[in-house]
N, C-alpha and C positions, 0 to 999 in steps of 0.2 A: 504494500500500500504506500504510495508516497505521501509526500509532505501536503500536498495541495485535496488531494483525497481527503486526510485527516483533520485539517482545517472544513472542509465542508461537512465532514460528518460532526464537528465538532459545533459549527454552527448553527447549523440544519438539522441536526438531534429532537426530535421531541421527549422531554425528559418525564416519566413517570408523573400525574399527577400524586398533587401531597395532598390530607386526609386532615388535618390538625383538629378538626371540630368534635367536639361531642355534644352528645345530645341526639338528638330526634333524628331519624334515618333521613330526613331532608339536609338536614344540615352536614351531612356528616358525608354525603354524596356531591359536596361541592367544593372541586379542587380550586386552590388559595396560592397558590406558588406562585411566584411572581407578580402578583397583584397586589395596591396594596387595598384598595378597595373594591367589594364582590361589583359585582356588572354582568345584569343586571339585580337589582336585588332581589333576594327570595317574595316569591308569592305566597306562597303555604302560610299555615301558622307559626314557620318553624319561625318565622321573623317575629313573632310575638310571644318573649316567653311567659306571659302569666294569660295566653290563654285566648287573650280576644283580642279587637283591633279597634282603634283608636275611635274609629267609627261609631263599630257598636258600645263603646263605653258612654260617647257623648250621649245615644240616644239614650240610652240605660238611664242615664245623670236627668236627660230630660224628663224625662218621664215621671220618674220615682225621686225627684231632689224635694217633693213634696209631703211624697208618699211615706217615707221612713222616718218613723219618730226612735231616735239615737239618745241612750243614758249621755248626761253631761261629762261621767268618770268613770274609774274604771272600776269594779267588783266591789258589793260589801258588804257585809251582814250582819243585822242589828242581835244574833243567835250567837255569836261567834264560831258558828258553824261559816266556812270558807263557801261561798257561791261562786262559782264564775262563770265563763264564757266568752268565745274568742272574738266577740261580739260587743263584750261590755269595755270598750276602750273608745277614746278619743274620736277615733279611726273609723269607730264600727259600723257607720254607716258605709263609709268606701268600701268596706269587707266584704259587706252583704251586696253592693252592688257589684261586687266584681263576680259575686257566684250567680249574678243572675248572668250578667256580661256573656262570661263563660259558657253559658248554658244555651239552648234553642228556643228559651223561652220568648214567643211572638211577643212585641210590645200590648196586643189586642188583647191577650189572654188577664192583662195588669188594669183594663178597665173597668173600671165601678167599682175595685179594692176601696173600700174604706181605708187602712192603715193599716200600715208593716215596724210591729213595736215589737223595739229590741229591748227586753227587760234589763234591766240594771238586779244587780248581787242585795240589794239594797231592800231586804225583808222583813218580817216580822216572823215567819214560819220558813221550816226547813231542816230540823231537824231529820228527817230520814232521806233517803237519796232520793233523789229527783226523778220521777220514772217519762218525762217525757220532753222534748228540745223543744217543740211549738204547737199552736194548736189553733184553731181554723174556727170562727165562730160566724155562722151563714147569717145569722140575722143582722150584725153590724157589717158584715163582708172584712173583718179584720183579725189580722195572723199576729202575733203573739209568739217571740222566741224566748225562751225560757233559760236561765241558767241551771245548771248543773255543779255538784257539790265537784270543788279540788282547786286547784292553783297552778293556772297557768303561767305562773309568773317564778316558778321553782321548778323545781324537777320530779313534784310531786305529781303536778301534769293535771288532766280532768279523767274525772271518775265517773266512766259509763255502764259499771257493773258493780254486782255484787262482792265477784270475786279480786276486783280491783282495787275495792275499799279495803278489803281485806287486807290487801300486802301493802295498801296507800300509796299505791304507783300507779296512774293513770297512762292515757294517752297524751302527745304532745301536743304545741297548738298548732303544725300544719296538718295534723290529723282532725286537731280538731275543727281547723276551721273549714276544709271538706266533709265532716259530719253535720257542721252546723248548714254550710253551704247543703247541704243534699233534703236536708230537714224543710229548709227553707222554699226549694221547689216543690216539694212535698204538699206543703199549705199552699203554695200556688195553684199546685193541683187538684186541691180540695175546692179553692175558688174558680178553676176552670170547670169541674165535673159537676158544682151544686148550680155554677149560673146554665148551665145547659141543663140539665135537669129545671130551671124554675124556682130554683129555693131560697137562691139569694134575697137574703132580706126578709125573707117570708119564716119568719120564729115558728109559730103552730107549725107550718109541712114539715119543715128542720126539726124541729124537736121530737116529733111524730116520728120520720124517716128513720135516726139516730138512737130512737130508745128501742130498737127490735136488735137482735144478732144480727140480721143477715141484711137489715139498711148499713150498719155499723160496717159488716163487711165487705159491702159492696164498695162503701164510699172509701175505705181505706185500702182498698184493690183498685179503684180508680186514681185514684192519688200516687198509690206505688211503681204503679205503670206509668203515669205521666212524666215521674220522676225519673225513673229509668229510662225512659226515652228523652228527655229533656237534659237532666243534669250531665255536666262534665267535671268532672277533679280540677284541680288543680295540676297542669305539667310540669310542674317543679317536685309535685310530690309523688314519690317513685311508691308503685305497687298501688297505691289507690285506687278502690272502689267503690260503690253505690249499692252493690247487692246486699251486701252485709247490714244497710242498714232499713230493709225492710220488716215489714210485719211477718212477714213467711219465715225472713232467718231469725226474727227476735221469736217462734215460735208463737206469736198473739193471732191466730189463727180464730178468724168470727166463724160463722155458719156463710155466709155471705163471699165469703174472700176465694178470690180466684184459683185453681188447684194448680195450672201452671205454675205463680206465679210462687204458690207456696213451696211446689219442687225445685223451683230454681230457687227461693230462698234458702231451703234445706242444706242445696248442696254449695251454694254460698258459705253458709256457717260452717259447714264440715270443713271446707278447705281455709278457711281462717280459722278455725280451731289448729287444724295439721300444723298452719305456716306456724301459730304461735308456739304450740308443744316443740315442733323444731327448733325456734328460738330458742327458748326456753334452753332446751339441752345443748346448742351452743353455747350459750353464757354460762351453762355451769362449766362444761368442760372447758372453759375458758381462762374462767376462775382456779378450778383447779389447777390447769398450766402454769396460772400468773403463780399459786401457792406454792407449788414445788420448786418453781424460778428462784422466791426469796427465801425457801430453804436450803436451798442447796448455796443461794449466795451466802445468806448465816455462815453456813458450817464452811465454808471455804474461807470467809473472811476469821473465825474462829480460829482454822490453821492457822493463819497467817501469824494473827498474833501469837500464838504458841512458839512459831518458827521462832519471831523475833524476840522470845523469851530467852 
């Protein structure tokens, strides 16, 4: 090969695209070498990492900058029992609009809501655990998010079971605030299924509808569905899902309630039970590791001094 060859191969080479991104299979399929800015930029969402576009966030704002009545501060409880919610901060109105943002929720579906109140920590009762995040009242047309017993603000996290109080280690707040986010379509979806049905507003059919098993499950299987076809996690938050926080997988199964919906709750929970048991026996055996680490460093460092005895 001559000199003049190698000069042209050296020029005229096309060199391997480079990969640097992480994250989402869009991004991560968009060679960077030599540029120093992409061109053109991404279309996807991979360009939006919390989820939505700037767009839908204004409309979101417009919409609902009226609708969401927001605590002034953050968590508090006159019980000195700990309340909170990822919800009861400064912020919590921007939180709750980002999970609507996120989601497929039509702006149509948010008309004739009365109001989206985010309760504040700030009670007179509450002593036992909280058994519920919101709840959907058709004669005002107004959703109600609800605090939950734990502390988002330590490491003690929020407490959504029994067996969580137990050990006093809840979930985190980007767990939580996709729990709370999922909650919150939830009640959306209680306000889309009773204003088609007719009931918004209307107390007597509502109250009527609601005190049987199988209106109770109806209305809380329309709701679960909406949800699961509406809601989206949050993309920052790795492994999150929606199905875990149905009636099917909390096993609150009416006479009413859909049997798909409760199969796929079922096997919902089974497999978030697995991932956690798995957990679980990683951090023991983790633990373990760490323990034998600093015994073995003890008795080496024990030599040590001996030696220099």
């Amino acid at each position: 090969m001559t000199s003049e060859d190698v000069v042209n191969q050296v020029q005229f080479f096309t060199p391997k695209p480079y990969f640097p991104h992480r994250g989402s299979p869009e991004k991560r399929a968009q060679p960077t070498q030599g540029k120093l800015f992409q061109e053109p930029k991404p279309s996807t969402l991979a360009r939006y990492p919390r989820g939505y576009t700037p767009e839908r966030m204004s409309e979101v704002r417009e919409k609902t900058g009226w609708l969401i009545n927001a605590p002034g501060g953050s968590s508090f409880s006159l019980t000195g029992s700990s309340l909170d919610s990822p919800y009861n901060v400064p912020h919590g109105a921007r939180l709750a609009q980002e999970a609507i943002a996120r989601s497929d929720v039509p702006m149509k579906h948010l008309e004739n809501l009365g109001r989206i109140s985010l309760r504040s920590g700030l009670r007179g009762t509450g002593f036992g655990l909280e058994d519920r995040l919101g709840s959907y009242t058709p004669a005002s047309r107004a959703i109600d998010i609800e605090p939950m017993r734990g502390d988002l603000s330590s490491r003690r996290g929020l407490i959504t079971s029994k067996e969580q109080l137990r050990k006093n280690r809840g979930i985190s707040r980007p767990e939580a605030e996709n729990m709370y986010g999922s909650a919150l379509i939830h009640e959306i979806g209680h306000h889309v299924d009773f204003t088609r049905r007719r009931m918004a507003g209307q107390q007597e059919r509502s109250r009527r509808f609601l005190s049987t098993p199988t209106g109770r499950g109806k209305a809380e299987g329309e709701a679960d569905r909406y949800m699961l076809q509406r809601f989206r996690p949050d993309p920052r938050t790795k492994g999150a899902t929606a199905e875990t926080q149905t009636y099917g997988a909390m096993g609150l199964l009416y006479k009413g309630y859909p049997q798909d919906l409760a199969r796929r709750g079922k096997a919902a929970a089974e497999t978030a039970s697995a991932a956690g048991e798995a957990r679980e026996r990683r951090n023991i055996n983790r633990k373990a590791a760490a323990s034998q680490t600093r015994k073995a460093l003890t008795r080496y460092r024990q030599q040590q001094k001996r030696r220099r005895r």
